[in-house]
C-alpha positions as CSV (number, residue, x, y, z in Angstrom):
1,X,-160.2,110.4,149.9
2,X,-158.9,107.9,147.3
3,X,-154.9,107.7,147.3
4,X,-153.9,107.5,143.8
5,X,-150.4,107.9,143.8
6,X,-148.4,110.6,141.6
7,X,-145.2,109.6,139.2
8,X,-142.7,111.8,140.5
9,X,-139.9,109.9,139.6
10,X,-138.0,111.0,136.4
11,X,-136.8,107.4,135.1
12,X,-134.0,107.8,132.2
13,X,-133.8,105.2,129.7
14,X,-131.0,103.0,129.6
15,X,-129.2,102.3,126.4
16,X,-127.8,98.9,126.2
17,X,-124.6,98.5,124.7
18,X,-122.3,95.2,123.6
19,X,-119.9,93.6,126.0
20,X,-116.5,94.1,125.5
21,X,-113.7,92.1,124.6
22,X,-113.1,90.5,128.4
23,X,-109.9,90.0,130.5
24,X,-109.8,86.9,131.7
25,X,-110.7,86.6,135.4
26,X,-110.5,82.4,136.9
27,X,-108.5,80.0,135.9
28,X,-105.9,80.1,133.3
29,X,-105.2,77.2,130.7
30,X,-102.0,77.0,128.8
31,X,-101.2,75.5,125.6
32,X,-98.1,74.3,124.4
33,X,-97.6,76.2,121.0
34,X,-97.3,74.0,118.3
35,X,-98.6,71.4,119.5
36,X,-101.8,69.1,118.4
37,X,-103.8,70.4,120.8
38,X,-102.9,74.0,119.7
39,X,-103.9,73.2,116.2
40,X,-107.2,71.5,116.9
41,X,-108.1,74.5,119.0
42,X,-106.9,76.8,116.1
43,X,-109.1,74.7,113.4
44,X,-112.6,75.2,116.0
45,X,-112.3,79.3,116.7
46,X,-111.0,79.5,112.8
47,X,-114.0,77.4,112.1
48,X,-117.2,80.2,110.8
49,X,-120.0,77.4,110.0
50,X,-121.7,76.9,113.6
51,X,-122.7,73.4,112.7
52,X,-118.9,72.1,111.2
53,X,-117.6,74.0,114.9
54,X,-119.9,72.2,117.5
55,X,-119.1,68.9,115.1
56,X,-115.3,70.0,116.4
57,X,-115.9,70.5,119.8
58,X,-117.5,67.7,120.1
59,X,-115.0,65.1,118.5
60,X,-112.4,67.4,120.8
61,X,-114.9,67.3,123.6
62,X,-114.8,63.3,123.3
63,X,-110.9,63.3,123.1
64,X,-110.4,65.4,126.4
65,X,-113.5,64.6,128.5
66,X,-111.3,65.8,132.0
67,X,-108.8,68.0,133.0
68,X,-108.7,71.6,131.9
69,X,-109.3,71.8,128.2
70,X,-112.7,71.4,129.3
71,X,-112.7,74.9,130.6
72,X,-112.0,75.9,127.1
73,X,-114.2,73.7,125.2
74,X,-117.4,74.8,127.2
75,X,-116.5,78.2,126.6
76,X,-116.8,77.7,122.9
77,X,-119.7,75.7,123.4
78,X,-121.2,78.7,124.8
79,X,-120.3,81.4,122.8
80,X,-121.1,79.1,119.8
81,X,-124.9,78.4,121.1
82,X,-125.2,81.9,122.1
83,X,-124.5,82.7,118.1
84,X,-127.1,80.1,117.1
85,X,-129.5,81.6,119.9
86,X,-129.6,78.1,120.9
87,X,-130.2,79.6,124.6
88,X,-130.9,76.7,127.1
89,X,-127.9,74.7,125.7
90,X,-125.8,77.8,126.2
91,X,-127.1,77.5,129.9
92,X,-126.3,73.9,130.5
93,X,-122.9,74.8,129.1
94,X,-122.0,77.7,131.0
95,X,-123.6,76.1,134.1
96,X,-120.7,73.2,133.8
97,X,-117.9,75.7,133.1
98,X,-118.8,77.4,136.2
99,X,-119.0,73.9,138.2
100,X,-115.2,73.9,137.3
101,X,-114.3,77.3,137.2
102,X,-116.6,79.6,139.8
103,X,-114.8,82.5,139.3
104,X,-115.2,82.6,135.1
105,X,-115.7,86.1,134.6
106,X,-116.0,85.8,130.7
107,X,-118.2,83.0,131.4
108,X,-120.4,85.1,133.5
109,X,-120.7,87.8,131.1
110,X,-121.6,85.7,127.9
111,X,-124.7,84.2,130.3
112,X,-125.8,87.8,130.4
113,X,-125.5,88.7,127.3
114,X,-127.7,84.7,126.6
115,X,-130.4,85.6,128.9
116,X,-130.5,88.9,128.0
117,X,-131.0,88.2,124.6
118,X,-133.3,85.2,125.3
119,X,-135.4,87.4,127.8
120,X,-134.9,84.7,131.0
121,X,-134.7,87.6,133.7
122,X,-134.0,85.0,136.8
123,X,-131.4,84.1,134.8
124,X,-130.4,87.3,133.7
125,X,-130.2,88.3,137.5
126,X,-129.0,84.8,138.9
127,X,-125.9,85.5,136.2
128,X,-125.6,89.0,137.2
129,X,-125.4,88.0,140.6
130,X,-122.8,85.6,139.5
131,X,-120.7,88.0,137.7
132,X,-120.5,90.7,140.3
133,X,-119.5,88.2,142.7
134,X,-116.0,87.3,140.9
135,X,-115.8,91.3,140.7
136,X,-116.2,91.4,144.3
137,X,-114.2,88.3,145.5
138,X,-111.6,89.5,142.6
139,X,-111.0,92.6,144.4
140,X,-110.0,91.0,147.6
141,X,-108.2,88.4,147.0
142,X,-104.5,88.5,148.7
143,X,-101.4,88.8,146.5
144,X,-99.5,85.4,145.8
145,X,-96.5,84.3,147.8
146,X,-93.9,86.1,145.2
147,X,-96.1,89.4,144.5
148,X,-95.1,92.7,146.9
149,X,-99.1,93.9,147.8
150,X,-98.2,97.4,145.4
151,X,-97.5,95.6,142.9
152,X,-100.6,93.3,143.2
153,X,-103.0,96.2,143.9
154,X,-101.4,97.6,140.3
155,X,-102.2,94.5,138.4
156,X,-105.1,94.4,139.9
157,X,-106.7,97.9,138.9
158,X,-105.3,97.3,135.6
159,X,-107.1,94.3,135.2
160,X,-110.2,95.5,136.5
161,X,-109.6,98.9,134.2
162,X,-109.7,96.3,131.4
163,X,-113.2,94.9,131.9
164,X,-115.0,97.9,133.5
165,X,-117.1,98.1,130.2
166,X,-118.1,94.8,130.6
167,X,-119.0,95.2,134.1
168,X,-121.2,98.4,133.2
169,X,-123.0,96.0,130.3
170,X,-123.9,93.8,133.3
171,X,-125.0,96.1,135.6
172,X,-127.4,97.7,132.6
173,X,-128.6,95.0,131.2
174,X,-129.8,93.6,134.5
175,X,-131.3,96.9,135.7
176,X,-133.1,97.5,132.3
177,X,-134.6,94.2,133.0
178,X,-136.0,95.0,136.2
179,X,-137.5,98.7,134.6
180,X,-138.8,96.4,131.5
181,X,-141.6,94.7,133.9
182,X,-145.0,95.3,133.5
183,X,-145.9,94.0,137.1
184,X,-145.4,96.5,139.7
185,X,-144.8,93.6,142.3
186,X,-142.3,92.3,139.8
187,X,-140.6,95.8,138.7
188,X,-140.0,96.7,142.6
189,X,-138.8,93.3,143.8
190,X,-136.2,93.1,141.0
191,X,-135.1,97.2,141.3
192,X,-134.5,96.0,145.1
193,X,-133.1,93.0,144.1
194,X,-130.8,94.9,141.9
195,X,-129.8,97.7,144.5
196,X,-128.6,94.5,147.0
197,X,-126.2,93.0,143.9
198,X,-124.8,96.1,143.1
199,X,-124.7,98.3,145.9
200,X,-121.6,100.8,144.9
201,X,-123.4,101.1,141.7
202,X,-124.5,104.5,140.3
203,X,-127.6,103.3,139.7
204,X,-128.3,101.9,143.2
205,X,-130.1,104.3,145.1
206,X,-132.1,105.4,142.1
207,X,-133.6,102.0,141.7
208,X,-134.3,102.1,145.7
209,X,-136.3,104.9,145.0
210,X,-137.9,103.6,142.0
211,X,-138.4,100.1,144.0
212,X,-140.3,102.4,146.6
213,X,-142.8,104.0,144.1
214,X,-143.5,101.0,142.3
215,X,-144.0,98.9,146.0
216,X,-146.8,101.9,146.5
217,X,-148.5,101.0,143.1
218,X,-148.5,97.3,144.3
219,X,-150.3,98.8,147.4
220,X,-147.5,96.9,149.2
221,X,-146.9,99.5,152.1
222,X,-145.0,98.2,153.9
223,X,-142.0,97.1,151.3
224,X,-142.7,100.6,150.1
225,X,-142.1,101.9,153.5
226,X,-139.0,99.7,154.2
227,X,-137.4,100.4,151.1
228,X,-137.9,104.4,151.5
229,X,-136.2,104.3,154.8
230,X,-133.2,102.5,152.9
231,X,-132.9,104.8,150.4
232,X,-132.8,108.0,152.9
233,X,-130.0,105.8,154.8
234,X,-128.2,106.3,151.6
235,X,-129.2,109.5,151.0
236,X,-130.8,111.3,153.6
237,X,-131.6,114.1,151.8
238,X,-133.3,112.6,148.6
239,X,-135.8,114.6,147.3
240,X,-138.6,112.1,145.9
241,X,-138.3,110.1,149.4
242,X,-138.8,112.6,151.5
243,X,-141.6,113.3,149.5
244,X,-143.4,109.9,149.2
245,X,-143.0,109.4,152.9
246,X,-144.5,112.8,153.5
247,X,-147.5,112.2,151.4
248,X,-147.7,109.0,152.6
249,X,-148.1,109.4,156.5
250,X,-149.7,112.3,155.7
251,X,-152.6,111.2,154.0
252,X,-151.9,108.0,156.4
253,X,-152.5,110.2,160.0
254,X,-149.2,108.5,160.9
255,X,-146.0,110.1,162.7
256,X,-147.0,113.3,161.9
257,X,-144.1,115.5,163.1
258,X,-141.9,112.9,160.8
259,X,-144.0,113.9,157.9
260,X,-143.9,117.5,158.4
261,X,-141.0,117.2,158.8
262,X,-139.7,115.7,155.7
263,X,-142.2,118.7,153.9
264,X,-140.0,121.0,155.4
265,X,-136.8,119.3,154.7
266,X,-138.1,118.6,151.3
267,X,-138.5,122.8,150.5
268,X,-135.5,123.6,151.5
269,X,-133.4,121.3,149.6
270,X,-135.5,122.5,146.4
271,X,-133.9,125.7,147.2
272,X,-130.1,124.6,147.5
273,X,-130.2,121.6,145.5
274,X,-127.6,121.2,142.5
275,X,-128.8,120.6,139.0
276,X,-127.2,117.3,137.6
277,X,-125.5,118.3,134.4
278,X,-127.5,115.6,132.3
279,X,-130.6,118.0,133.1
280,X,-131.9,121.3,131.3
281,X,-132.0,124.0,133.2
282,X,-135.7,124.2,131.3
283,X,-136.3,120.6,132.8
284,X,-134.8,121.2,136.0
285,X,-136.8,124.2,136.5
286,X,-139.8,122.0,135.8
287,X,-138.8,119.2,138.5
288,X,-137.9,121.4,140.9
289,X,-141.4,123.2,140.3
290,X,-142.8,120.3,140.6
291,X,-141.2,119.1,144.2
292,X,-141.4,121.9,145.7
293,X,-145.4,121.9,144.9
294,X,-146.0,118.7,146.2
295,X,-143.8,119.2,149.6
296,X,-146.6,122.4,150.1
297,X,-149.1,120.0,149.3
298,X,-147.9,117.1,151.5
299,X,-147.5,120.0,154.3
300,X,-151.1,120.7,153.9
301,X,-151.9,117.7,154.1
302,X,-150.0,116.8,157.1
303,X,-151.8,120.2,159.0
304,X,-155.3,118.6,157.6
305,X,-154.8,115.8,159.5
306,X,-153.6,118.2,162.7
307,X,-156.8,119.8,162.3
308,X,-154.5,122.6,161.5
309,X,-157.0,124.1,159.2
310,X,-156.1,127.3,158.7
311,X,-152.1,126.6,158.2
312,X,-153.8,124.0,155.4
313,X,-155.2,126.7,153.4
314,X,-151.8,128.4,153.2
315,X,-149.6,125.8,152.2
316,X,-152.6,124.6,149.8
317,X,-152.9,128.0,148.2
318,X,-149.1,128.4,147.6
319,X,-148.6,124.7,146.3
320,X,-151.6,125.5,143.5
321,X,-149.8,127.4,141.0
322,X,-146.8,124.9,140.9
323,X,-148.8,121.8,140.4
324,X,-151.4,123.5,137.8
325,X,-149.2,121.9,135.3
326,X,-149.3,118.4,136.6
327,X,-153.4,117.6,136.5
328,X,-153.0,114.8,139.0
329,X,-151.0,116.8,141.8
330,X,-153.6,120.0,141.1
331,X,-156.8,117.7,141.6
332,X,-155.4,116.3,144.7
333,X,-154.3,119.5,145.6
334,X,-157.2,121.4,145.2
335,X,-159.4,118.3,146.5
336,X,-157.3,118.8,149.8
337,X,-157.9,122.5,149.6
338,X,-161.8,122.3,149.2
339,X,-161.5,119.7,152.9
340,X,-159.7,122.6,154.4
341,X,-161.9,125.6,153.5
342,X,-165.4,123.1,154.2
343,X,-163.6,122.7,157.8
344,X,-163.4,126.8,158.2
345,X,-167.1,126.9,157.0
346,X,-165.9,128.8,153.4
347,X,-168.1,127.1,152.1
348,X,-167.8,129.9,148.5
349,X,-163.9,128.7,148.9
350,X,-164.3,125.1,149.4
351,X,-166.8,124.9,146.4
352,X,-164.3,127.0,144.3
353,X,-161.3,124.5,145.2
354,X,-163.4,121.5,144.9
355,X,-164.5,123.2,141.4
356,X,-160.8,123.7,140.4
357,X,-160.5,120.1,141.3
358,X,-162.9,118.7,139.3
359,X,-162.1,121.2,136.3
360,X,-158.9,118.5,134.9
361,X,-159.3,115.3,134.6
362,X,-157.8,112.8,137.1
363,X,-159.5,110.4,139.7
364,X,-160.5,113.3,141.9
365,X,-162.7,114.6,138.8
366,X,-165.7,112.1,140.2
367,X,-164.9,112.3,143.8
368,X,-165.3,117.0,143.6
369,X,-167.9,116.8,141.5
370,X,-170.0,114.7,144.4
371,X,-168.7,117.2,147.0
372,X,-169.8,120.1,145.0
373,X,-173.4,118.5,145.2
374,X,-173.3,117.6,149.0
375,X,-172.4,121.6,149.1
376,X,-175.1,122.3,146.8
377,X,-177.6,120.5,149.1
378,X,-176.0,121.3,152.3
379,X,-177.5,123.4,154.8
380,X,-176.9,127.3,155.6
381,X,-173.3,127.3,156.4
382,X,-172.4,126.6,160.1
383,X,-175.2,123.9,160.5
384,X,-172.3,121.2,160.1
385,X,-168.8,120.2,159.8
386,X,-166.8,118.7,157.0
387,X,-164.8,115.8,157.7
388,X,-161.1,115.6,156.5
389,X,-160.2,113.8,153.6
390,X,-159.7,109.8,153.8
């Protein structure tokens, strides 16, 4: 039986939006007011001609070559290649600030926004990576010496408060990224990869789950496997999991009271679940519809390969109606259904399910069509047995 795979993932676009302006996270540099220094630094951020600002930077660069004012002149040298969408020197800039200050956050989030912009996704990743890592080591960093821990843990939510839109601009513009590839391999390695950097993310079991569809299209099995066990860690009672593993060691022969299991659990929930507000209740209806059609299905599937014939045909039938929408899930469907009924020697209801089959097009189509003519050509009904699907 060919395994094409169904898209029962609902994947919501993601709207990008601009950094904000950032709290400073890292070191802190402070200039005398007044003085030279200030002024020179006034003259290069007051400076709107790109060219006339890197010629600044540069004679400033030259004047200061160590110490600290280098943290603020690469900064500028960033920002001010990332305006010229002079990407790669925007790198090699940002790349030194972080050499002397690792915990930059502003630096980490105008590498972002370069790579984004430049479409480098390692570097879009490796920076994301970067920034949630100050985020992380931010958050646990001990008070200093003269700071009462309440009072630290204050400043510290406050400060976080202040750059939580620029943390959700990281966090989407790397995960857009990752849903941008064409390459399944690709897609599912950097969804993964993206669940693993941001792990108390919204977003993170959603791309597990995504990760584990698009390992299946790869016909990577095992990733897809692995990564569906993660996400029901997570969430053990994800619907589009249980599903996928269902259909999957279903169609598979493999742990078969697992699989049925999962059916079951599957059904259930898609009578209790809650409807996310985001939805439509016209759109919910429609998923859960959906779901609960192809946990029957993966149920009948499962008894085909019990040799559980007749409990097939039941949970075959009922799933029909709610995948007749979705052409894919209906071939399959009724291709399963036709195995089923050919195993009870119907043969009238086997041809009728393999002709329902073959009546949409999907990859199935082909695939009835040729079962309908070994039925045509078969002998008198009881003279042999149909084997289950493969």
């Amino acid at each position: 039986m060919p395994r094409h795979r169904l898209a029962i993932y609902l994947f919501v676009a993601l709207i990008l939006f601009a950094p904000a302006a950032n709290a400073q996270l890292g070191k802190t540099v402070l200039i005398p007011a007044g003085s030279e220094v200030n002024s020179q630094l006034n003259a290069i951020t007051a400076a709107t001609d790109p060219a006339k600002k890197l010629e600044l930077l540069d004679t400033f660069s030259a004047a200061h070559p160590d110490g600290d004012l280098q943290l603020l002149i690469l900064d500028q040298y960033v920002t001010t290649y990332i305006s010229t969408k002079q990407y790669d020197k925007a790198f090699a800039a940002g790349d030194k600030l972080f050499a002397l200050d690792p915990d930059n956050y502003n630096n980490s989030v105008n590498l972002v926004r370069a790579a984004s912009e430049s479409g480098n996704i390692d570097r879009l990743f490796t920076y994301g990576e970067k920034s949630n890592a100050i985020i992380q080591r931010y958050k646990t960093m001990p008070p200093p010496a003269d700071v009462s821990q309440q009072a630290w843990d204050q400043q510290r939510d406050q400060k976080l408060a202040t750059i939580k839109e620029d943390q959700d601009y990281v966090e989407r513009s790397v995960l857009s990224s990752a849903y941008q590839q064409t390459d399944p391999t690709k897609k599912a390695e950097l969804l993964a990869r993206f669940a693993k950097t941001f792990p108390n993310s919204s977003e993170s079991v959603h791309s597990l789950v995504a990760a584990s569809y698009w390992y299946q299209q790869a016909q990577n099995r095992p990733k897809m496997i692995e990564t569906a066990n993660s996400v029901l860690e997570k969430d053990p009672q994800n619907i589009d999991t249980l599903l996928l593993l269902s259909d999957d060691y279903g169609e598979h022969s493999e742990q078969l009271d697992k699989a049925e299991e999962y059916a079951k659990k599957a059904i259930a929930l898609c009578d209790t679940v809650k409807k996310p507000q985001s939805v439509s209740d016209v759109d919910w209806q429609k998923q859960i519809t959906l779901q609960k059609g192809l946990a029957l299905s993966a149920l009948g599937q499962v008894d085909l390969a019990k040799k559980l014939n007749a409990p097939a045909v039941d949970n075959l039938t009922k799933a029909a109606p709610l995948l007749k929408p979705n052409n894919l899930a209906y071939a399959r469907n009724q291709y399963r259904l036709g195995f089923a009924y050919a195993n009870l020697k119907k043969s009238a209801e086997a041809r009728q399910a393999f002709t329902d089959a073959a009546s949409v097009e999907s990859p199935y189509k082909g695939p009835a069509q040729e079962k309908l003519k070994a039925l045509a050509n078969a002998k008198p009904a009881g003279k042999s047995a149909a084997k289950k699907p493969q």
